[in-house]
N, C-alpha and C positions, 0 to 999 in steps of 0.2 A: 504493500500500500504506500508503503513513504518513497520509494520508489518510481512508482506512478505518482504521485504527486510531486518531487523532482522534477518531472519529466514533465508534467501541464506546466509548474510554475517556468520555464525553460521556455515551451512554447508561449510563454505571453510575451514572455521578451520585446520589447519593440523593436520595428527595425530601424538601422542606423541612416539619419535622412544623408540625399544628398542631391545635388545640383549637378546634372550636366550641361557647360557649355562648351561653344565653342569659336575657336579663332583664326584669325588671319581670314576672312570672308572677303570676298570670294574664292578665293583660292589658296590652295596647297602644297606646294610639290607637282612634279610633272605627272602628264596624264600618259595612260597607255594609247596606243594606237586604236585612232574610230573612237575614243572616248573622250565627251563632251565638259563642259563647268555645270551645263544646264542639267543632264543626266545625271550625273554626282548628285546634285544638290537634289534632284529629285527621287535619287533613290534611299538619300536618307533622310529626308522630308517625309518618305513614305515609312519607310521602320520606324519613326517616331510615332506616326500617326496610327499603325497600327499597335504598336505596343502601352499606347496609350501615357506615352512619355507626358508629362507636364512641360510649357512652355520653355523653350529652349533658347540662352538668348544666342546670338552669333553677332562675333564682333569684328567691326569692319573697318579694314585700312580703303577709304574711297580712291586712294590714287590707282590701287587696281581696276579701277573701271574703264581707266582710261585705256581710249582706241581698243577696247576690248569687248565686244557687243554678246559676246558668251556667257563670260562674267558677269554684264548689266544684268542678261535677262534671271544667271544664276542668282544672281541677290535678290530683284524682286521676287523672284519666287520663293526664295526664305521669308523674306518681310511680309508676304501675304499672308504668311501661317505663323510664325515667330518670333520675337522680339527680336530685337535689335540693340545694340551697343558700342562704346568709342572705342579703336583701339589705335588710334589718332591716323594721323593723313594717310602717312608711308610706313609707318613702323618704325618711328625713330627711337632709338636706344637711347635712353634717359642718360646711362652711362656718358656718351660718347658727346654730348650736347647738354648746351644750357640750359637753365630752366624755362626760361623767357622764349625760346627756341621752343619745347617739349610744351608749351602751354599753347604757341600759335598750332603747332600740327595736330593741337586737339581740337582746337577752334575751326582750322579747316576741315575737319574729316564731318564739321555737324549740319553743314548744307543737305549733303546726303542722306546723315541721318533724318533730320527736319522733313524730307524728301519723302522716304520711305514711311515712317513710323508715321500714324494716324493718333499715335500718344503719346504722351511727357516722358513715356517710361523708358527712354532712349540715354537719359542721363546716369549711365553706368561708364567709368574707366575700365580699362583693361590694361594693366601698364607691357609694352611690347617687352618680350625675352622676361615678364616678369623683374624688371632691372627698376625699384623704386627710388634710386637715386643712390650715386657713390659716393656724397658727401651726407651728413646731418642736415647742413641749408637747404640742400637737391627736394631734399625729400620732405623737408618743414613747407619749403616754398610751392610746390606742386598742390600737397592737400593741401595749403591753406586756400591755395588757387580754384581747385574742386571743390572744396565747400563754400565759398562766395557762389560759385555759377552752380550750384544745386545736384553736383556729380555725387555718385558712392564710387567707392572701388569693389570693382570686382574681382575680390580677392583669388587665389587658387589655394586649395589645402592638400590637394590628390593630381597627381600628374605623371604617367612615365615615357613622355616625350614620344607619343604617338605619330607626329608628324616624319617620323626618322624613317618610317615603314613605307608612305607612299612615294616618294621618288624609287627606291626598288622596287616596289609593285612595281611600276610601268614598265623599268629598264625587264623585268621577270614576264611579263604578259609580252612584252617585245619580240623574246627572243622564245616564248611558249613553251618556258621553262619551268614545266608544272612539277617535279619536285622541287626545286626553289620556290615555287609559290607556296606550295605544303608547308613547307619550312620557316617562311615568311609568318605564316596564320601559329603554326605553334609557337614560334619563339614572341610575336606579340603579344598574344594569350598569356604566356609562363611569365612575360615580363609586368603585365600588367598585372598580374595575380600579387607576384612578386611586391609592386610598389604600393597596390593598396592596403596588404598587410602590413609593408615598414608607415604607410604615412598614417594608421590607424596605432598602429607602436607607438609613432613620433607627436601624436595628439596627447596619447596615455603620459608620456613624461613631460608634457610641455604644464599639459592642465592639469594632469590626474585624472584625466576621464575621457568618454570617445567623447566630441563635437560634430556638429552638422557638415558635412563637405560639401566641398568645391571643385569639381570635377572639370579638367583642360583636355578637351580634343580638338581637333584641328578637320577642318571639310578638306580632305582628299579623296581620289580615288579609291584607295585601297580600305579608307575610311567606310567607304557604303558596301564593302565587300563583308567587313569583319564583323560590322556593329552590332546584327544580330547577336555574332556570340561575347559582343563585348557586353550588352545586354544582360546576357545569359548569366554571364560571372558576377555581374553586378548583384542579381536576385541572391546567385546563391552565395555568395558573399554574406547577404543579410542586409543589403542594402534596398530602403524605400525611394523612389525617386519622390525629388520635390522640386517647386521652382527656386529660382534662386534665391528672390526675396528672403525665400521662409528659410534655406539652408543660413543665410547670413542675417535671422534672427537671433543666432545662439552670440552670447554675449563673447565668445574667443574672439568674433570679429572687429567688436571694439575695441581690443589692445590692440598697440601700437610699436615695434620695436624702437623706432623712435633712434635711430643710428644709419649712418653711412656703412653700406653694405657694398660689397663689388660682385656680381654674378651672387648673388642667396639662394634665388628659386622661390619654392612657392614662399608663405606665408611659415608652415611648422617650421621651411630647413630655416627662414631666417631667423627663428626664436631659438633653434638647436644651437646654430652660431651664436647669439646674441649672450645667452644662458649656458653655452660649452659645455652641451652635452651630447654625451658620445651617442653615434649612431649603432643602432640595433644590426647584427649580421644580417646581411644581406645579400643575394649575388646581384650583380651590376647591370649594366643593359649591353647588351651584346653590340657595342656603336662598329666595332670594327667588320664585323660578320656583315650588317647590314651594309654598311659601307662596300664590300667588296662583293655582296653579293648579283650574280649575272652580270658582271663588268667585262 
């Protein structure tokens, strides 16, 4: 009996909320051959739709539209069904540039957004490469910036650089390289499994407890191939999908590390650095396998 009652109290458990978005809109990494921006977008417009995802936003650098009539029609067609977000003009690396600079390419990317979005609810950041400033000023000076003009940040708490997978896709669907494709699908899967247990570790030591996440993928090609079973992991993970908003209700998002960082990553790695604390074992992302795969 105590046993089975273990075992209900287990299953009431709630699951662990989280947000998936995504970035760099309209595009990703190279397409494979005969393969469109407008297709992409529309084959995972459809697995959201069918799987009953909650509002998904996608954030858009607009100088990708230019002279690019693929990509126009690929964004409208996200905007017609899901939110929208800054992730300023070109993708400028906060790093690499002023603040005064990094504050006009958010200002230019919002004609566009103004454009598409039929609601206010456009004013989310997305900071590119995750880079919130390499000095303390960088990074005082930007929020203080986005909180005048009425922006959140949208933060990332979960991410293992999905983007790395679709330029192989293509170069692999190129050359009809179907075990490299095989191979492609498993190591993104084992990777991904891999970083949502360390960034659920990396909550555990930051706060003492799980938090709501923030989930970073990227619209590529190889993105509308996998997603179903990115989906998949997610469930059984124990993971509820929610909208963003409600993922960055949980008060984690109101601290601040509040320091000049140089490359951090998400939100936990900049708190691991900030608080020096050691990362849980882990195995790595396979950057080089990818790199040379069907080359």
């Amino acid at each position: 009996m105590l046993f089975t009652f273990v075992l209900g109290l287990a299953g009431m458990c709630p699951a662990q909320k989280l947000a998936i978005t995504f970035d760099d809109l309209p595009l990703n990494g190279l397409l494979p051959p005969g393969v469109t921006r407008v297709e992409t977008a529309k084959n995972v417009l459809a697995i959201l739709k069918e799987r009953n995802v909650p509002p998904v936003y996608g954030f858009i650098n607009a100088k990708k539209l230019e002279g690019n009539a693929d990509a126009a029609e690929a964004l409208k067609l996200w905007a017609a069904t899901e939110p929208v977000g800054n992730h300023t003009y070109a993708h400028m690396d906060l790093e690499q540039n002023t603040a005064e600079a990094f504050e006009r390419e958010i200002e230019g990317d919002e004609p566009v957004l103004e454009l598409l979005s039929n609601r206010d609810d456009w004013h989310w950041l997305r900071y590119p490469y995750l880079h919130e400033g390499d000095t303390v000023e960088k990074r005082r000076a930007v929020r203080t910036y986005l909180k005048v003009r009425g922006y959140k940040i949208a933060q990332v708490t979960l991410d293992w650089e999905d983007y790395l997978w679709n330029t192989a896709y293509a170069r692999c669907v190129g050359k009809n390289d179907k075990n490299s494709i095989a191979w492609l699908r498993s190591s993104y899967l084992n990777t991904a499994s891999e970083f949502l247990d360390l960034g659920r570790e990396q909550a555990k030591l930051i706060y003492g407890r799980e938090i709501n996440y923030v989930l970073l993928l990227h619209l590529g090609a190889f993105t509308s191939t996998i997603l179903p079973e990115a989906l998949d992991l997610l469930k059984k993970k124990g993971f509820k999908l929610v909208t963003l908003e409600e993922a960055e209700s949980d008060a984690a998002y109101e601290s601040d590390p509040d320091v000049g960082l140089h490359d951090a990553g998400t939100l936990l790695d900049q708190w691991m650095q900030v608080k020096q604390i050691k990362y849980p074992e882990h195995a790595e992302k396979p950057y080089k396998e990818i790199e040379s795969v069907c080359q």
